[in-house]
LOGUFI-468208 format. One record per residue (C-alpha): residue number from 1; residue in three letters; x negated, y negated, z negated. Coordinates in steps of 0.05 Angstrom, whole numbers, plus 32768, in hexadecimal, padded with zeros to 4 digits. Example, Ala and Ser with C-alpha at 12.3 -4.5 7.8 and 13.67 -1.06 7.14 Angstrom:
// residues 2
<rec><num>1</num><residuo>ALA</residuo><px>7F0A</px><py>805A</py><pz>7F64</pz></rec>
<rec><num>2</num><residuo>SER</residuo><px>7EEF</px><py>8015</py><pz>7F71</pz></rec>
//
This chain:
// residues 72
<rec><num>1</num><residuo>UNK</residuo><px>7537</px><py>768B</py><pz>7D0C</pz></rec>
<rec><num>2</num><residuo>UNK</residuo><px>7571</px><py>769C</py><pz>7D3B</pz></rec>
<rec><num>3</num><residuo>UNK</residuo><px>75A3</px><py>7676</py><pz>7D5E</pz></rec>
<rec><num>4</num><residuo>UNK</residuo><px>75ED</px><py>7684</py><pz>7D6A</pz></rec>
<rec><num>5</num><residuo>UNK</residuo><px>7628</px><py>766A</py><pz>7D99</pz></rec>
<rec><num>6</num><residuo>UNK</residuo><px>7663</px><py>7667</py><pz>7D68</pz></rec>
<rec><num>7</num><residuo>UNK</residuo><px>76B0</px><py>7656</py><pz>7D78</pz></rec>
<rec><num>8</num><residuo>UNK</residuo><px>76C6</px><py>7626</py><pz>7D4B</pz></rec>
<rec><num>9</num><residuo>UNK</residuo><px>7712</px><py>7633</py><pz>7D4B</pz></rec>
<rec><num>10</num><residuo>UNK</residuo><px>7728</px><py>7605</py><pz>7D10</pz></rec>
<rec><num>11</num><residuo>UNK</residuo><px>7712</px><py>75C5</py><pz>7CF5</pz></rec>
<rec><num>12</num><residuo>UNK</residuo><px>770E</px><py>75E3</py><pz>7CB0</pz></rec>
<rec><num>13</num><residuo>UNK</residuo><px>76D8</px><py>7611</py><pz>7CCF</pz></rec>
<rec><num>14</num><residuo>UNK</residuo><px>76B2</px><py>75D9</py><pz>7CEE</pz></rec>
<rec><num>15</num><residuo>UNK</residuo><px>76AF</px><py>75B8</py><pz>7CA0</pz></rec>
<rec><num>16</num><residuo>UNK</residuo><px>768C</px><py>75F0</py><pz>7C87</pz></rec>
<rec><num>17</num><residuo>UNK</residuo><px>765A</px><py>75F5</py><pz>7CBB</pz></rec>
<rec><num>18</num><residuo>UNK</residuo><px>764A</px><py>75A8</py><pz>7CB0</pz></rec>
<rec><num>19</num><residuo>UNK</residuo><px>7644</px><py>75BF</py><pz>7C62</pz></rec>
<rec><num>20</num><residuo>UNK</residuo><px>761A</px><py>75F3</py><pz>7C78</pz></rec>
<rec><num>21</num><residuo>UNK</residuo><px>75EB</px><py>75C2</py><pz>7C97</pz></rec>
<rec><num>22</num><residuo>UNK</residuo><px>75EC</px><py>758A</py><pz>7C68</pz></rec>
<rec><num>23</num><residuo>UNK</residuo><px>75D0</px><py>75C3</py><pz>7C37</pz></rec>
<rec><num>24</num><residuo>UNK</residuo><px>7598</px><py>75D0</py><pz>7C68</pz></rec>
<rec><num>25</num><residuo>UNK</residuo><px>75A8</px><py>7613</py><pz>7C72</pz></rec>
<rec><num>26</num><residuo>UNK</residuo><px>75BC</px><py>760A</py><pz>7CB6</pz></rec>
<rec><num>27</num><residuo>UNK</residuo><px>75AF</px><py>75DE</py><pz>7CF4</pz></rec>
<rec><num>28</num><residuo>UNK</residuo><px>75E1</px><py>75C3</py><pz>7D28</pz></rec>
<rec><num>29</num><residuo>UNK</residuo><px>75BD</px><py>75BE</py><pz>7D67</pz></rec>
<rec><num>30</num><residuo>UNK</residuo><px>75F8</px><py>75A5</py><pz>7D8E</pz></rec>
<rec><num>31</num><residuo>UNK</residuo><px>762B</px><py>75B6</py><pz>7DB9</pz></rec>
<rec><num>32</num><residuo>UNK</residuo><px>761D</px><py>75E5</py><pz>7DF4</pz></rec>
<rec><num>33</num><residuo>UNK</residuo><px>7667</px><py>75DB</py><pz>7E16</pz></rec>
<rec><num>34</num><residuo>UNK</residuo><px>766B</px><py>75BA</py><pz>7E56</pz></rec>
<rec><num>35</num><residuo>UNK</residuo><px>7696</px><py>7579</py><pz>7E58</pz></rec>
<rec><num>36</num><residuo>UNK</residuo><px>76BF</px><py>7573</py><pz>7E8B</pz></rec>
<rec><num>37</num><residuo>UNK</residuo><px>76C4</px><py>752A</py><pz>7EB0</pz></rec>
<rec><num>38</num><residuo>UNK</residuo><px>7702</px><py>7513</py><pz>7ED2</pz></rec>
<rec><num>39</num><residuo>UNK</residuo><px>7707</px><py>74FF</py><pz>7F12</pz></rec>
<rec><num>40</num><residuo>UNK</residuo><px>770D</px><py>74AA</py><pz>7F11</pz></rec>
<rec><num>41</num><residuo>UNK</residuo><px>7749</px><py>74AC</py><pz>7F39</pz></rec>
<rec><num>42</num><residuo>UNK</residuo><px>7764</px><py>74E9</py><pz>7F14</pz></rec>
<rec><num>43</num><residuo>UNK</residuo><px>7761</px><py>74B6</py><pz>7ED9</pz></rec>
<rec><num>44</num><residuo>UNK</residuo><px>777C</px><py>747A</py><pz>7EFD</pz></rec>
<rec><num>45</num><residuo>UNK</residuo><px>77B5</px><py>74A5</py><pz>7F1F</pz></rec>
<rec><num>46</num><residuo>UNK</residuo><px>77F5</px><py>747B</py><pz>7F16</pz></rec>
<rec><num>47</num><residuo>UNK</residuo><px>77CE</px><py>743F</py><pz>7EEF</pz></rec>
<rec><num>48</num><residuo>UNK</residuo><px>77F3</px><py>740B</py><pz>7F20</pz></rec>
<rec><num>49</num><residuo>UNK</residuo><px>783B</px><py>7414</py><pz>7F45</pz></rec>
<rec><num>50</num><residuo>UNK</residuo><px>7837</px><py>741E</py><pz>7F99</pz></rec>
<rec><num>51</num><residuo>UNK</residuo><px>7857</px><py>73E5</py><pz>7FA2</pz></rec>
<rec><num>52</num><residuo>UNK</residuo><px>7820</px><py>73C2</py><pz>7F7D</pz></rec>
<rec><num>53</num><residuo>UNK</residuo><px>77EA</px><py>73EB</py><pz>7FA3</pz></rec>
<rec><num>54</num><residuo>UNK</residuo><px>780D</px><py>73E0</py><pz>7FE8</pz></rec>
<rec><num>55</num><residuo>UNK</residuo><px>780A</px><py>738F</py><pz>7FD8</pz></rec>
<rec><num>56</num><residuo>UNK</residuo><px>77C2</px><py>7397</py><pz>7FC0</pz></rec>
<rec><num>57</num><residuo>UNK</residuo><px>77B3</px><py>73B5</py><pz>8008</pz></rec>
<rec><num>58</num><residuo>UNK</residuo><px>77D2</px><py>7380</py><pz>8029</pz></rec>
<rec><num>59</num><residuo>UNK</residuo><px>77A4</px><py>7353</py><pz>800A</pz></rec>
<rec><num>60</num><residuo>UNK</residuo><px>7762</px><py>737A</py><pz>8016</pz></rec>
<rec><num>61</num><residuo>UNK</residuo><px>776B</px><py>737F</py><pz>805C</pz></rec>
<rec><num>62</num><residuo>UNK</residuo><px>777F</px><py>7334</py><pz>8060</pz></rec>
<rec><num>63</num><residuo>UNK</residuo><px>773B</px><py>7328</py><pz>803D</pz></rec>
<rec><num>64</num><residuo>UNK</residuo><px>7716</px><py>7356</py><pz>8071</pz></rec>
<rec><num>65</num><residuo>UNK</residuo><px>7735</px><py>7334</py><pz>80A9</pz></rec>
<rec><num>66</num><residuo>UNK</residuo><px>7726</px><py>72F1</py><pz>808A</pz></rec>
<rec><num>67</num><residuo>UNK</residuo><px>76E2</px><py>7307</py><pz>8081</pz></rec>
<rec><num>68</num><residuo>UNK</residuo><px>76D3</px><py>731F</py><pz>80CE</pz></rec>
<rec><num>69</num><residuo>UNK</residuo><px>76FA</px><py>72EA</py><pz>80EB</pz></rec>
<rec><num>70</num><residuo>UNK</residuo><px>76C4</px><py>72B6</py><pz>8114</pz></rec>
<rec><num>71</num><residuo>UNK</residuo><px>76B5</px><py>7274</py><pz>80F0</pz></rec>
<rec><num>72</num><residuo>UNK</residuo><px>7697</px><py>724E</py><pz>8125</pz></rec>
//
């Protein structure tokens, strides 16, 4: 038995592999390609305006301040 790296360049290729396997004549073993992750705030990049992240700030550092502020 050997194995082989292929290129699958069109979808109609990647049919008649499939075929190929659901006649048992070959096996897919999986992909070996390496799947690239985004960064999160690559992804979240623009998600909100500034003006909504400036007012959000605001807020957090009112909380923090609330938070260290002596209750006794």
């Amino acid at each position: 038995m050997e194995t082989l790296t292929i290129k699958i360049r069109d979808n109609k290729a990647l049919k008649l592999i499939h075929d190929l396997e659901d006649l048992n004549l070959i096996q897919v073993i999986g992909s070996s390609e390496k799947k690239t992750t985004a960064k999160l705030s690559d992804i979240l990049n623009g998600s909100i305006s500034t003006e909504q992240a400036n007012n959000m700030q605001k807020e957090l550092k009112q909380m923090r301040d609330e938070w260290e502020r002596n209750t006794y």
